[in-house]
C-alpha positions as CSV (number, residue, x, y, z in Angstrom):
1,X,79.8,-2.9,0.6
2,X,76.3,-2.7,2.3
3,X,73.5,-0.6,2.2
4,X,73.0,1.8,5.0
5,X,69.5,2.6,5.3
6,X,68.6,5.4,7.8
7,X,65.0,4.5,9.3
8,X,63.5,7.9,10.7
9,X,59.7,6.8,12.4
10,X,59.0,8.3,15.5
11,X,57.0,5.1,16.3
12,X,58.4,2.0,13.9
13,X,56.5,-0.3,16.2
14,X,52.5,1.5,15.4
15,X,53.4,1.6,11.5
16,X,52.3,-0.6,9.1
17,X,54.1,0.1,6.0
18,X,57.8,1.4,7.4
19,X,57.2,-1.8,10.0
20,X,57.0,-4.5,7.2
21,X,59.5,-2.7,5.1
22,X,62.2,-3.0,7.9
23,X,61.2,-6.9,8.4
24,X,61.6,-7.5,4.6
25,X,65.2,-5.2,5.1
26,X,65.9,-7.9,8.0
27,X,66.0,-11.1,6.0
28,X,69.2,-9.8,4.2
29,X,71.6,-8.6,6.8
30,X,74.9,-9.3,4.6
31,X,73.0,-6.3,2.3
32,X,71.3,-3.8,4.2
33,X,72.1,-1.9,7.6
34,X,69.2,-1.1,9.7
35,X,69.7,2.3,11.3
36,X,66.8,3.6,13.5
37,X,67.4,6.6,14.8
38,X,64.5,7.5,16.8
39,X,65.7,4.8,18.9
40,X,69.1,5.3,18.6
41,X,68.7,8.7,20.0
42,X,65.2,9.0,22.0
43,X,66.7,12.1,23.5
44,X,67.5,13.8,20.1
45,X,71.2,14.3,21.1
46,X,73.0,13.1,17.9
47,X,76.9,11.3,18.2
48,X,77.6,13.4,14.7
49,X,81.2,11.7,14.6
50,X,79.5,8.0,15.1
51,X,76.8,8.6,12.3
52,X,79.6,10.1,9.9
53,X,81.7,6.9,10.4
54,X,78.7,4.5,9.5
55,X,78.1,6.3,6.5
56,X,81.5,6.2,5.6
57,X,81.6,2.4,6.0
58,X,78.8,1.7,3.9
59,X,78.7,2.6,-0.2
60,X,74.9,3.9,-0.1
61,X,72.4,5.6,1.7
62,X,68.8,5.1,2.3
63,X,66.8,7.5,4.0
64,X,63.1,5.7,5.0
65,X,60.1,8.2,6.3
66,X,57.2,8.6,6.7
67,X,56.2,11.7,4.7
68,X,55.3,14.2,8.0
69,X,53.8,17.0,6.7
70,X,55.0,17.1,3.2
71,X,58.5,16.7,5.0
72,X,60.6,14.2,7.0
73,X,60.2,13.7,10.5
74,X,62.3,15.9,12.7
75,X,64.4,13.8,14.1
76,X,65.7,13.4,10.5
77,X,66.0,17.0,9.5
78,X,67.8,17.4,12.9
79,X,70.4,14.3,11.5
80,X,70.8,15.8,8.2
81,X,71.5,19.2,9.5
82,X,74.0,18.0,12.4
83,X,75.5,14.7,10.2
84,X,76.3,16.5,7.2
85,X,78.6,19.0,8.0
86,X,81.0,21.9,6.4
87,X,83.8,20.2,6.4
88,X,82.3,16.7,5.6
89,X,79.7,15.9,3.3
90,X,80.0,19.7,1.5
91,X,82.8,22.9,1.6
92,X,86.9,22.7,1.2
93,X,87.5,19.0,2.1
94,X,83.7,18.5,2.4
95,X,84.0,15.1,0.4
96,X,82.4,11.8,2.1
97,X,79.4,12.0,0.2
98,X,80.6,12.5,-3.0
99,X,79.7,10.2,-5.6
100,X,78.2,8.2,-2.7
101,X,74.4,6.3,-4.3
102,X,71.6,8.2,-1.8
103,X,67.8,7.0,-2.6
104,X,64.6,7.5,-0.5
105,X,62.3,5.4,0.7
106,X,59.0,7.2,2.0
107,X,55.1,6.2,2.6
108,X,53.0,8.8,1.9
109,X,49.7,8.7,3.8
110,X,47.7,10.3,0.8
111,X,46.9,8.6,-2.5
112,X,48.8,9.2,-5.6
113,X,46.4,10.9,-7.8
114,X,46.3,13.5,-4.6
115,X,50.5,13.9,-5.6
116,X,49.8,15.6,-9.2
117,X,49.3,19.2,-10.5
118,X,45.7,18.2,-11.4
119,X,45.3,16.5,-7.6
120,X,44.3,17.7,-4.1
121,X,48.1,19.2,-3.3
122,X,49.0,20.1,-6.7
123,X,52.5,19.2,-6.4
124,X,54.2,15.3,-7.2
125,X,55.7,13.2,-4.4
126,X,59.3,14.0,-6.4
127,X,58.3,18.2,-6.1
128,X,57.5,17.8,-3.0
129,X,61.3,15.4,-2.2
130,X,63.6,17.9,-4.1
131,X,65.1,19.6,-0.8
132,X,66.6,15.8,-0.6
133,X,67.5,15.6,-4.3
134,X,69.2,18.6,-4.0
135,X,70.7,18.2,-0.7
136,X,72.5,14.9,-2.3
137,X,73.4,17.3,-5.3
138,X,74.8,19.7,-3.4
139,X,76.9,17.5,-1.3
140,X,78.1,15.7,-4.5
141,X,76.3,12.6,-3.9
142,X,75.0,10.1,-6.4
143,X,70.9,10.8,-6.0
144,X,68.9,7.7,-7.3
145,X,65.4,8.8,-6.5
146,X,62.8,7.7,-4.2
147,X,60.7,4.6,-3.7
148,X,57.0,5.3,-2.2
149,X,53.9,3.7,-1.1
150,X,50.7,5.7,-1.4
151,X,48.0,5.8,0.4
152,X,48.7,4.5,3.9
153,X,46.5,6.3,5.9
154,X,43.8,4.3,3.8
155,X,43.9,1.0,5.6
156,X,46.1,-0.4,2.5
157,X,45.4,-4.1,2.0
158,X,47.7,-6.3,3.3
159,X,49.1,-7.9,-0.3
160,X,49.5,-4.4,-1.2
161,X,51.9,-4.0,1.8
162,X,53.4,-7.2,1.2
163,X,54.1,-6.4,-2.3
164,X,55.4,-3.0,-1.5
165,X,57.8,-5.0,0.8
166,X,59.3,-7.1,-1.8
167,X,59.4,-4.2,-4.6
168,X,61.6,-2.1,-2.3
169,X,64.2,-4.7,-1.7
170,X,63.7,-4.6,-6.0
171,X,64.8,-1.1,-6.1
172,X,67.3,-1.0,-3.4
173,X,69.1,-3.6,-5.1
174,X,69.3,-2.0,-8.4
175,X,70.5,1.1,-6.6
């Protein structure tokens, strides 16, 4: 089965990392499901039943943000909150996620060294992701961790970008 891979950029088309990520994703449609939902729903109005079947069809998950505020963008926290329902992905019955592989895949705009108790924001990238770890945790699901690029707001170099393209197809595969 594929990879779903839920792309939550309020403006793909302006990024630079997310973009080239989801062009890589591209070139191997028989793996990876592309999924944007800004575009899938501009008006924020979420078809819950629609995104629970596509989840269901696929064996994992991939959530890919921008880091907004030490967050995700709304839009996604919306999704989460409205797609995984009592009932469905947690509670009696509350099953579809369970044992289901669910990674991240997330450009941070700030450097790494800023992501460490020593550094700017004294908390790590994965402190700062564990509402998703234990979301996926608490739903039952399969959490595989997160793949990042650092530093985007920094005018990254474009073989750093490329690279970052290829060694997230790397870790989606070993998913």
């Amino acid at each position: 089965m594929k990879t779903l891979v839920v792309i939550a950029h309020p403006n793909l088309e302006t990024s630079v990392v997310n973009k080239r990520w989801v062009e890589e994703l591209k070139k191997y449609p028989e793996q990876y499901t592309i999924h944007e939902i800004y575009k899938a729903y501009p008006d924020g109005k979420i078809d819950v039943e629609k995104e629970q079947k596509l989840i269901e069809s696929h064996e994992n998950l991939v959530f890919q943000f921008p880091v907004y505020w030490f967050n995700c963008p709304p839009l996604l926290k919306q999704w989460l909150d409205d797609v995984f329902a009592f009932g469905w992905a947690f509670g009696p019955e509350g099953d579809k996620l369970e044992g289901r592989k669910i990674a991240l895949a997330v450009s941070a705009g700030i450097r790494n060294e800023d992501y460490s108790k020593s550094g700017r924001y004294q908390y790590t990238l994965d402190e700062v992701l564990v509402p998703f770890k234990t979301t996926a945790l608490y739903c039952k699901a399969d959490y595989r961790s997160f793949f990042a690029f650092y530093g985007a707001e920094y005018e990254p170099s474009e073989s750093d970008i490329e690279n970052s393209a290829h060694d997230y197809v790397k870790f989606l595969k070993e998913l």
